[in-house]
N, C-alpha and C positions, 0 to 999 in steps of 0.2 A: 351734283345731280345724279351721278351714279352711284353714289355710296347710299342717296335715298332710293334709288330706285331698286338696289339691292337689297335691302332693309325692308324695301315692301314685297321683295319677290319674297326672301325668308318667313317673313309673317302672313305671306298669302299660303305659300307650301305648309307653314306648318299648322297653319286655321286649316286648310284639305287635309291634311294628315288627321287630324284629331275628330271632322266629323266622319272619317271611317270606323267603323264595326271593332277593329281589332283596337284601336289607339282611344277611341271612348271612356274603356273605363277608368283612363286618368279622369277625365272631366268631373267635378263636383255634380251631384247629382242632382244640383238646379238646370244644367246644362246640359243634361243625357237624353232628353225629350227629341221629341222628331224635329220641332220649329227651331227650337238651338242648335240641332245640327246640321240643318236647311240653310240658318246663318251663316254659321260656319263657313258651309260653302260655298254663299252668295261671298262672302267675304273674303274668301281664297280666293276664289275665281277674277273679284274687286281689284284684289292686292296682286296678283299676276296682272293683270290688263293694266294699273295703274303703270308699276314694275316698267312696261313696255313701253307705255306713250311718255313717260319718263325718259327713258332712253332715246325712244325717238324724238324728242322734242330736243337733243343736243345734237344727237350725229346723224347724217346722212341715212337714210333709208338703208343700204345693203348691209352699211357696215351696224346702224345698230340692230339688224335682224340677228348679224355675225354673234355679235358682243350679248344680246341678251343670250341669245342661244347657249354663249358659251358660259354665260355665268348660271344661267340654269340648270348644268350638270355640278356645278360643285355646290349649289343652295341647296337639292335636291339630295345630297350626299350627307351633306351635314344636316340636314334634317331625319333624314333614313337612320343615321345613328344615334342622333341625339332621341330618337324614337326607342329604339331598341335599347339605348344604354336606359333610359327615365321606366322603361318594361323589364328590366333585372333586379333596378334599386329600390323604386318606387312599389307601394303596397296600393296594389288595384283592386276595387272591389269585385266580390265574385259575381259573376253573372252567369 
């Protein structure tokens, strides 16, 4: 149960990452509209709260506040760069 509820912090962080302004113009340009990236974040936002009551549905309330908390800085990180590296390689459209 942690490994899924890691899995949905990851794809919650990185559905938020993508409907911001700077990381957009990866998105195929069915997806660049205002309501696709209101999804987006209804779906980051989805995928972090699942993330949680995931966790918390195994351990004890303090400790899994600990434990997500703590896996939140490194989903967070490898999302940060797999951001930044996919903004070097990748060919984004001009906006």
């Amino acid at each position: 149960m942690l490994v899924l509820s890691a899995l949905c912090m990851l794809l919650g962080l990185a559905a938020l990452a993508l409907a911001m302004d700077r990381h957009a113009m990866h998105l195929p340009l069915a997806w660049s509209g205002r309501r696709a990236r209101r999804g987006l974040q209804v779906l980051g936002a989805t995928g972090l709260l699942a993330s949680l009551v995931g966790i918390l549905a195994v351990m004890d309330s303090g400790l899994a506040w600990i434990t997500w908390l703590g896996l939140l800085v490194p989903a967070t990180l490898c999302i940060a760069v797999g951001m930044s590296w996919a903004g070097r390689g990748g060919k984004g459209r001009g906006r």
